[in-house]
Steps between C-alpha positions, in 0.01 A plus 500: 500500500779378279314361283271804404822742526650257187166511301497840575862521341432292182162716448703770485761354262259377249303822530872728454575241213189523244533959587888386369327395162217718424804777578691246248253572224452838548184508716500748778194506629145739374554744760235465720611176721876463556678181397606418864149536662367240318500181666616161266170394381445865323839496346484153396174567344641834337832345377290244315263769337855664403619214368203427255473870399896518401439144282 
């Protein structure tokens, strides 16, 4: 139970972390799906699309 209550925890860090930098650079979401209901895998995915489209 520990164990999935810290994975749990660091999920949730590295998920608040990469919404921290698309807010950085000025991405703030398309307006139909909030930031903070995608899970990690979307916003990783999205950050890196961001990432190539700002150069």
């Amino acid at each position: 139970m520990i164990l999935y209550r810290s994975v749990n925890m660091v999920n949730d860090l590295k998920k608040q972390s990469i919404i921290n930098e698309l807010l950085a650079i000025g991405f703030d979401g398309d307006g139909a799906v909030s930031l903070y209901d995608m899970d990690y895998y979307e916003l990783k995915r999205l950050l890196a699309v961001e990432r190539i489209r700002r150069g």
